[in-house]
N, C-alpha and C positions, 0 to 999 in steps of 0.2 A: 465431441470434445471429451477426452479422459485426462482427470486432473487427482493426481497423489499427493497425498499426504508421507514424506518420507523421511523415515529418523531409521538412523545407522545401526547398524548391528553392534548389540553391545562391545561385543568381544574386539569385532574391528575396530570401532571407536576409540578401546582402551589403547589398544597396540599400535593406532596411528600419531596420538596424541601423547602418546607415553605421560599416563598419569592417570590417578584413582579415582573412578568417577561411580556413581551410581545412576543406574536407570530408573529414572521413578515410577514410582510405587503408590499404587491405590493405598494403602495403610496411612501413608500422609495424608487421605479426606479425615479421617477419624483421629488423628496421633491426637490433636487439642483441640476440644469441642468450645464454638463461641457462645457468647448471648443468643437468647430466643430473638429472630430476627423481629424487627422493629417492619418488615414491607416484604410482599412476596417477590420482588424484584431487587430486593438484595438479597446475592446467591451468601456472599460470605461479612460476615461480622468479624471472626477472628483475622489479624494481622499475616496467618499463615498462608499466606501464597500458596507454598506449596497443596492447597485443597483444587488448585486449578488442575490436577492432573486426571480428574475426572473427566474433563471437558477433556485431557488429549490436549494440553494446550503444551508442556511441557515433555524434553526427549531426555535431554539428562542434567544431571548435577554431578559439580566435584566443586572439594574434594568430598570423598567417602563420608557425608558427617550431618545425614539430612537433620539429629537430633538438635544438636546445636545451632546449624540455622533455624529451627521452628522455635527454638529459646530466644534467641535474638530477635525475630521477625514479633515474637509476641508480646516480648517485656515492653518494646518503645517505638516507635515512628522509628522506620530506616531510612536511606536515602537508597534508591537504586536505579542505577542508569542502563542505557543502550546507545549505539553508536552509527550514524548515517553518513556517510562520507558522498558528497556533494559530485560525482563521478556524472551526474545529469542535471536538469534542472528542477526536478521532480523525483518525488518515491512512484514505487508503484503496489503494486497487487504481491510480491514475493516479498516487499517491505513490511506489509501490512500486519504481518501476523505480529512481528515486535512490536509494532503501536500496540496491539491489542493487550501482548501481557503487561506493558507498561501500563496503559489503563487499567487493568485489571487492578495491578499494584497502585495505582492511585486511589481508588474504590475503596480498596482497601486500609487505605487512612497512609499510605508511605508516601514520602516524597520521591518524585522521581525528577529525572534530568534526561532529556534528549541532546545528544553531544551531536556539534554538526563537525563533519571532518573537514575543515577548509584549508589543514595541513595536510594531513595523511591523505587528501586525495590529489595531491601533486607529487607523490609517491608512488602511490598504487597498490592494492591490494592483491597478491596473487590469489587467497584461495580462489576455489573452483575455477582456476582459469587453467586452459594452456599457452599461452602465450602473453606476452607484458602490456599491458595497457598504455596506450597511445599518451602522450603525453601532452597537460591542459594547461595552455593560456593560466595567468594568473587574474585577467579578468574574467576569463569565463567559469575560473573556480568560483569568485565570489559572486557571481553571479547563480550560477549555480545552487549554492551555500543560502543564498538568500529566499531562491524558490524550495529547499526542502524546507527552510526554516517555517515559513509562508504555510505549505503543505501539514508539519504537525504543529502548530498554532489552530491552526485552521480547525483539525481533527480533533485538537483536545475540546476546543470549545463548544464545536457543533457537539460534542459528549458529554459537556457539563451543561449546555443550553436544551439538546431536543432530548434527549436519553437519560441522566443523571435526576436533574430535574425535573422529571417528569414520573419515573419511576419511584425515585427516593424521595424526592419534597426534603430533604436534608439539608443540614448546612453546607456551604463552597467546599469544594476539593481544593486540596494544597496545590496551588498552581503549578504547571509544570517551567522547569527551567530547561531553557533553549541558550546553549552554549555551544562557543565554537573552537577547538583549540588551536585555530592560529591566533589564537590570543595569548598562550603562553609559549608556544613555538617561536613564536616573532623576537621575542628577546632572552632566546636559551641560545650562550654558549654550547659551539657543536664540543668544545674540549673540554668543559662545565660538565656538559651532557653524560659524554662517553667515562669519565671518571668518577661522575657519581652514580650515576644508570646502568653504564654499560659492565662495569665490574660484577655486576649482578648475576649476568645472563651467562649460564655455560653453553657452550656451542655444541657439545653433543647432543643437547638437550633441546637446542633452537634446528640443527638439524634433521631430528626425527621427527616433527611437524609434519603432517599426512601436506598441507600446501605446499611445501618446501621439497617432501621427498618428491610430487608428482611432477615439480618444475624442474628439479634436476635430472629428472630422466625424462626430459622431453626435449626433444632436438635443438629447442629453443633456448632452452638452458636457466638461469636464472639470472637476472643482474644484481649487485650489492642491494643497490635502493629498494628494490623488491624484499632482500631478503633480509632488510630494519625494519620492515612494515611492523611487525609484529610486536618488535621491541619500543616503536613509536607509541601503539596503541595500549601496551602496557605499560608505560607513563602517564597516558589519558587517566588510565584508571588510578594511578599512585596520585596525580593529582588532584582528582574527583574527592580521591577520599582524605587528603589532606586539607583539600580547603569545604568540602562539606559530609567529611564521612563517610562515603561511600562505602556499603557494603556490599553491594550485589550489583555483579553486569548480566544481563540478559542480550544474548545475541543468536543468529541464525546457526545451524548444526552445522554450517560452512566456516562456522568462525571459531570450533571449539578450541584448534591450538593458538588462536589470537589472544583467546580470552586464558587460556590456561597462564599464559605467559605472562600476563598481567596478575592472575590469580597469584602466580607463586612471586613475583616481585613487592606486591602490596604485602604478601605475609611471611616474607624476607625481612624484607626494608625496616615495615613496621612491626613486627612482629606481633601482627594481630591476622586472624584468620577473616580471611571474606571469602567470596560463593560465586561460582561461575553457575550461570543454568539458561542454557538451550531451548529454541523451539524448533520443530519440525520443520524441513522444505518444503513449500507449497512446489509442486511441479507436473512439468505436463506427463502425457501416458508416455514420452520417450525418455522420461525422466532428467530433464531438462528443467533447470530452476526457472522460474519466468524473471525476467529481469532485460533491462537494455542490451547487452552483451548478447543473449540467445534472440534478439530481434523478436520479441514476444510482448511485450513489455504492455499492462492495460495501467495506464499512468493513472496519480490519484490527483492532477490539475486537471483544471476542467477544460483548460487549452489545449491540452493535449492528448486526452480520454473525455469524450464529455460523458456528463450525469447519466447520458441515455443509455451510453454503450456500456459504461461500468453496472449500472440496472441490468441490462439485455447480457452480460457477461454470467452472471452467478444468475439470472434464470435460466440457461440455457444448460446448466451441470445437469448432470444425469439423475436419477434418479440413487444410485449407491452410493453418490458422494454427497447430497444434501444432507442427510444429517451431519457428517462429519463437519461439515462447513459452518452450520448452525451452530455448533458446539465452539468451533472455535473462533468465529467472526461476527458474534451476537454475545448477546448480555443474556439473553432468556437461561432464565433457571432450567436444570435439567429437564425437571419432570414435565415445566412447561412443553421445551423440546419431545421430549415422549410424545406428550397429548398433541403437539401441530403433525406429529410424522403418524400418529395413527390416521387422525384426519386425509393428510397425503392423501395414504395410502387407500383408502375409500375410491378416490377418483385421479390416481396419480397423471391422469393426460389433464388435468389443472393445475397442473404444478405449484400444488399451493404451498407446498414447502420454500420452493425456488422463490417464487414471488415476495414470502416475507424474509425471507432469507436477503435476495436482491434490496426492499425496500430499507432493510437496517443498517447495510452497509453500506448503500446512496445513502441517509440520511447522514451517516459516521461521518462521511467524506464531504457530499457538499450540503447536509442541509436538508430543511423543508423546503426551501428552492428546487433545488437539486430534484430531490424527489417530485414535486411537483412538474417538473419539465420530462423529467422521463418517463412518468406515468405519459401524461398525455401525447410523447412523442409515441409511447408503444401504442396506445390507444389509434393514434393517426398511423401509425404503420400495416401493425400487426392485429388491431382489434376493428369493431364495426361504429366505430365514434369519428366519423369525416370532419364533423363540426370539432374536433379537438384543436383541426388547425387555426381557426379562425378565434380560438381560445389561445394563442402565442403568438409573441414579439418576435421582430427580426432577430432577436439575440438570442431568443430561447431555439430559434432556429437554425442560428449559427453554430449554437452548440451543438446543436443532435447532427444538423447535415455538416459536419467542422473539416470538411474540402469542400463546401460549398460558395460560389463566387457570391459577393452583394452587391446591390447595384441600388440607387434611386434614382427614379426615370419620372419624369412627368406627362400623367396621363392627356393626350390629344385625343381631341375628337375623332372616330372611328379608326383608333388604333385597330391593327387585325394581330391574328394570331401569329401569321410570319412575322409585323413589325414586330412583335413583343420579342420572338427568338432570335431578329438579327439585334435590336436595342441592346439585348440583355446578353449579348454575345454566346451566344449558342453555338451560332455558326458563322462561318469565316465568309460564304457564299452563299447568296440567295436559293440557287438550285439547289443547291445543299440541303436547307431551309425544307425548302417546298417536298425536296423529296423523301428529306425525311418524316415531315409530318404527314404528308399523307400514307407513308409506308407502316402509321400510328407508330413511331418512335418517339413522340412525343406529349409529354400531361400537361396538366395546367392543374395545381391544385389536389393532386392523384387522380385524375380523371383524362384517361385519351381523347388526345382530340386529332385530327386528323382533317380536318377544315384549314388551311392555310389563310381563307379568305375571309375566314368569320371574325364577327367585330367583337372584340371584349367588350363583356356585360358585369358592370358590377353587382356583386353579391354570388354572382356564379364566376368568375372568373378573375376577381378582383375584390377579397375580403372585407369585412366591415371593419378589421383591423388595418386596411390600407397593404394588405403582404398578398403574393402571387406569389406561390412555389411551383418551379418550373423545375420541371426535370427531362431528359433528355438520354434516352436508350435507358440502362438498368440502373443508373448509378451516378449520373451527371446532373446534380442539383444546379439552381441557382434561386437565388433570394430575392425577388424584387421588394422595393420600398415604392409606394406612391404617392408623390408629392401632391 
């Protein structure tokens, strides 16, 4: 697996987006130096965001004027948001890097807002697409809407609970606000709209949008709907900052001329300056964002990625991309970073980078649960800890094997090993049964068995937790419960 890190060439950047951007710039670690930290695990004291660009956390800013936003960010608490449009039921792993700089800005004493799109994504967003998005059900938007809400709830707290806490011993972070704008779409005049909004926007200017030029040269074309998206999301932002100030949107290098759009409407309108800033694409070696749409997608619910695979995901990185990952999907201070990649590198086939790398970002997402269940499912997989299984519940089982059938059966006396595979429906036919197991297509607990006729024995074949994992060729679980 080859996984990039990918921010736009400046030059094209400017000339897609038509507008004055700057790529940043290491000089922003040092432009305003803070207090002597109070904990080695808080990287930044000063209110300056912009010191994240060490870590590579950020690809650009506009407009051209990093001076004045590090004035702003330092004199007072800002408010700055990000925006998730509810297109699934869940974020994933190409979402993730926005949480993180919003966290970051949290740490950092600013108030932040997660906007959930539960207007805007019965619209659709073209960038990075060729072609238009399918059109959603108004209950599966809110439905939808409600599992990302769920997802950074979720992520701010397991941050202030196993990480914040733990690290800082500080006072509470300014909670994050989770908002959704069909709350003020629902009762906006479309002719209200268009004459006080839309007089704003000049069309040459919504035209030369790098989303907008790729959809009208593509056979598919564009539709109208598609091509408000932009003008929607920059009212998000005009009213963010109207009803709590908003200064700064932070979104994906996919989103630059969304957010520019909204940049120049808020200091139009209001005539007060605010601040667009970017993070890098996480994507595969075909450079392919991960996300639903590329069918890639390592989700951050636990129903539909669990704890083990999202673990087993970011240990598996290669060895040239773990640091870059540490830097920007963990809280560890630089230098920290340095001292775990020398270590690595000592015995890099222990992947000890990957490993704490893997354990920070299960913890971010589900927890010391989380974490808890993945260690010991790798331990039961991948490692020489048999006894892990009989250390987890059918649930923690469900997650790790999560196309795995469940079943509760009640154990009779000299059950055998073929009842156990037709009960638990393994197979459809006895021959079946018989010939697969003696052909050892069959475990019981990881362990081949190939006896058809042999009677289950508890504590070998039937754990002291009451669970039998049965699995069936390479990749066919199932979960018994025994009653």
């Amino acid at each position: 697996m080859n996984i990039e890190v990918l921010t736009l060439p400046m030059f094209r950047v400017a000339r897609q987006a038509s507008l004055p951007f700057l790529t940043v710039s290491r000089k922003w670690a040092c432009t305003i130096c803070g207090a002597s930290l109070p904990n080695i695990y808080r990287t930044y004291t000063s209110r300056n965001i912009l010191q994240l660009d060490e870590r590579g956390l950020f690809a650009d800013l506009f407009p051209d004027d990093s001076n004045s936003l590090i004035a702003e960010l330092t004199k007072k608490t800002q408010t700055i948001y990000s925006g998730f449009d509810p297109t699934a039921d869940s974020l994933h792993v190409g979402n993730l890097l926005v949480v993180m700089a919003l966290l970051h800005c949290q740490r950092a004493g600013h108030q932040v807002i997660a906007l959930v799109g539960g207007a805007t994504a019965q619209i659709g967003d073209p960038s990075g697409r060729s072609t238009e998005r399918d059109e959603i059900d108004l209950p599966v938007v809110q439905f939808n809407a409600d599992g990302i809400a769920e997802n950074l709830k979720r992520i701010f707290k397991n941050h202030e609970d196993f990480i914040w806490r733990t690290d800082i011993k500080s006072d509470p972070l300014k909670s994050v606000r989770v908002v959704n704008n069909v709350d003020w779409y629902n009762s906006k005049s479309i002719i209200k709209f268009l004459r006080e909004i839309g007089r704003h926007f000049r069309m040459g200017t919504l035209l030369s949008r790098s989303s907008v030029q790729a959809r009208l040269s593509s056979a598919q074309g564009m539709s109208y709907a598609e091509f408000t998206y932009q003008v929607l999301q920059a009212y998000d932002w005009l009213h963010l900052h109207d009803h709590y100030d908003c200064l700064v949107q932070i979104g994906g290098n996919d989103q630059i001329g969304n957010i520019a759009s909204g940049q120049e409407l808020v200091s139009r309108k209001r005539n007060k300056q605010v601040y667009g800033l970017t993070v890098p694409l996480i994507t595969t070696d075909s450079g392919e964002k991960f996300g639903k749409s590329a069918g890639n997608a390592i989700w951050l619910d636990p129903k539909k990625t669990s704890p083990f695979e999202l673990y087993q995901f970011f240990v598996r990185l290669k060895d040239s991309e773990v640091q870059r990952f540490l830097q920007l999907f963990t809280f560890y201070p630089m230098k920290d970073i340095s001292k775990i990649m020398e270590k690595h590198w000592e015995k890099p086939e222990r992947r000890h980078a990957q490993k704490l790398l893997a354990e920070k970002v299960t913890l971010l997402v589900h927890g010391e649960t989380g974490v808890k269940t993945a260690k010991k499912a790798t331990d039961l997989l991948y490692g020489s800890k048999p006894e892990a299984l009989a250390e987890m519940t059918a649930e923690d089982l469900a997650l790790v094997f999560n196309n795995a059938s469940t079943k509760s059966l009640l154990l009779a006396p000299g059950t055998t090993v073929i009842d156990l595979g037709m009960k638990a429906g393994c197979f459809k036919y006895e021959s079946d049964a018989k010939r697969i197991i003696e052909a050892g297509g069959f475990y019981i607990n990881q362990t081949r068995v190939n006896n058809p006729s042999l009677v289950l024995i508890p504590g070998a074949h039937i754990l002291p937790n009451n669970i039998t994992l049965v699995r069936v060729g390479k990749k066919n679980y199932h979960i018994i419960k025994w009653l």
